[in-house]
Structures are given as C-alpha cells and as structure tokens.
C-alpha positions as CSV (number, residue, x, y, z in Angstrom):
1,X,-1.0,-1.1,15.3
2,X,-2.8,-3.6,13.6
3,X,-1.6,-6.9,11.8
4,X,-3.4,-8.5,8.8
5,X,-2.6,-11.2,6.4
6,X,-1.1,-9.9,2.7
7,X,-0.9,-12.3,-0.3
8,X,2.5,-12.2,-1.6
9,X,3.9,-11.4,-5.3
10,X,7.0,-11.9,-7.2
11,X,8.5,-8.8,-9.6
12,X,10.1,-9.8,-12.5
13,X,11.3,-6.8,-14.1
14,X,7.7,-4.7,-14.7
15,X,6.0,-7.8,-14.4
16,X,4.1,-8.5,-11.1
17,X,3.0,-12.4,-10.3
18,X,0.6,-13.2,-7.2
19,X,1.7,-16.2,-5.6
20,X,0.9,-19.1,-2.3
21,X,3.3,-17.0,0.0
22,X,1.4,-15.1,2.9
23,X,3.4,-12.5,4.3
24,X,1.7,-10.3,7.6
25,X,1.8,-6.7,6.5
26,X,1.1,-4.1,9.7
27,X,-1.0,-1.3,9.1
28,X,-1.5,1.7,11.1
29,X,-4.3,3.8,11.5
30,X,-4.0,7.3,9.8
31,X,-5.6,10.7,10.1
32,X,-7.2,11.3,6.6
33,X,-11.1,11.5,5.5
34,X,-10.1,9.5,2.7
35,X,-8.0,6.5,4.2
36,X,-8.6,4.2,7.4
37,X,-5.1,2.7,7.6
38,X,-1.6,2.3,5.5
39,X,0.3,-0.2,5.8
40,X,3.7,-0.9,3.7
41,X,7.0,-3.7,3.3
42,X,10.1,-3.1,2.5
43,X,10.9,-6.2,1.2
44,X,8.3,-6.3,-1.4
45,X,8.2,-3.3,-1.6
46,X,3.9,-3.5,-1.3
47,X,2.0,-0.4,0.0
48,X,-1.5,-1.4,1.5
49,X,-4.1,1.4,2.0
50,X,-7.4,0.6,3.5
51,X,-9.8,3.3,2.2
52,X,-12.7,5.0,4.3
53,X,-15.0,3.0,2.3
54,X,-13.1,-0.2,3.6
55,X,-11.9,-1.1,0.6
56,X,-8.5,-2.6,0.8
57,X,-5.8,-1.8,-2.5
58,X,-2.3,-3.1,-2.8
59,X,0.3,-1.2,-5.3
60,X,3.1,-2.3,-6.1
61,X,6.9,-2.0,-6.3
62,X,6.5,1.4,-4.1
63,X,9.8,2.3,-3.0
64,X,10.8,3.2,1.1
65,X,11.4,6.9,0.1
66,X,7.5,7.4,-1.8
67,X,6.4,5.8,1.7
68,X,7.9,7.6,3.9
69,X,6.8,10.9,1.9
70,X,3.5,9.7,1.8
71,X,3.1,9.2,6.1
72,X,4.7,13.0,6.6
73,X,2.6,14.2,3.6
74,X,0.4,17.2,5.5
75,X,-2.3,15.6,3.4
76,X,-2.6,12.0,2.9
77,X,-5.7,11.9,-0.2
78,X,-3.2,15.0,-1.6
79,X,-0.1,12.9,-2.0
80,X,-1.8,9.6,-2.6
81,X,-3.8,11.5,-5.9
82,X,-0.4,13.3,-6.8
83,X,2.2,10.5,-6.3
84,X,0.3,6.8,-6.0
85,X,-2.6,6.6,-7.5
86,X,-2.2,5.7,-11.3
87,X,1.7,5.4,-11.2
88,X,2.1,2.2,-10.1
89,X,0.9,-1.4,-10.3
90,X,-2.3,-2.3,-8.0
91,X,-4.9,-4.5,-7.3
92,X,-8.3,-4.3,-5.0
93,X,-8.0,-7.3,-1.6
94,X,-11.2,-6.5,-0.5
C-alpha cells in the first residue's frame, strides 16, 4: 500500500471548491497497462488514479458503489473508459 498526500475539496451541490485541507488518500497498486495505482475516500467521495504515464487525476463526487465496481472490473482501462472517464468532475495533480 502506498500513502500520498491529496488536496481536499468542498461539494456544494454540483459545485466542487479546492481548499487548505490535506487529507492522505492510500493508493494501491493495480494490474492494468493503463493505470499504476487507484486510490479512493469515502468521505469525499474522491477517486485518485495514477496513470502508466504517471500522471496523477482526481474525479470527483465518485460514489463507494462506482469504486468498488471499478477494483472487481475484469478490466480496469474498460470500466474506467465506460463508467469514469467524462462523467464526473476532475482535475490533473501531477
């Protein structure tokens, strides 16, 4: 397991505000050509996925159940194309 450091964000109805708070968000290494590691909270409800060319995206208001579909996905780029990507809120960390 590995442990980074997240900026936090406050939702205010479909509004998203990055703010001072740091929360650590754990991300664990995945098996996927396309990803390095996933991460998610929660309590924010952020998703963290570091891709294989290291860049690092946050989405946003991502609920428990679209995680945990996405980590027993068969395919990880599949579910991520069909479910995440474009449907929700995000922004590039690194």
């Amino acid at each position: 397991m590995i442990l980074y450091i997240n900026s936090g964000f406050t939702k205010t109805q479909n509004n998203f505000n990055i703010n001072q708070e740091v929360i650590k968000l754990k991300r664990i290494s995945v098996k996927s050509s396309m990803m390095i590691s996933v991460g998610y909270d929660p309590k924010t409800e952020i998703l963290e996925i570091e891709f294989s060319e290291k860049d690092i995206y946050e989405y946003y208001a991502v609920r428990i159940n679209i995680y945990n579909n996405f980590m027993k996905a068969s395919s990880l780029g599949k579910y991520f194309h069909k479910h995440i990507k474009n449907n929700y809120q995000f922004r590039k960390i690194r």
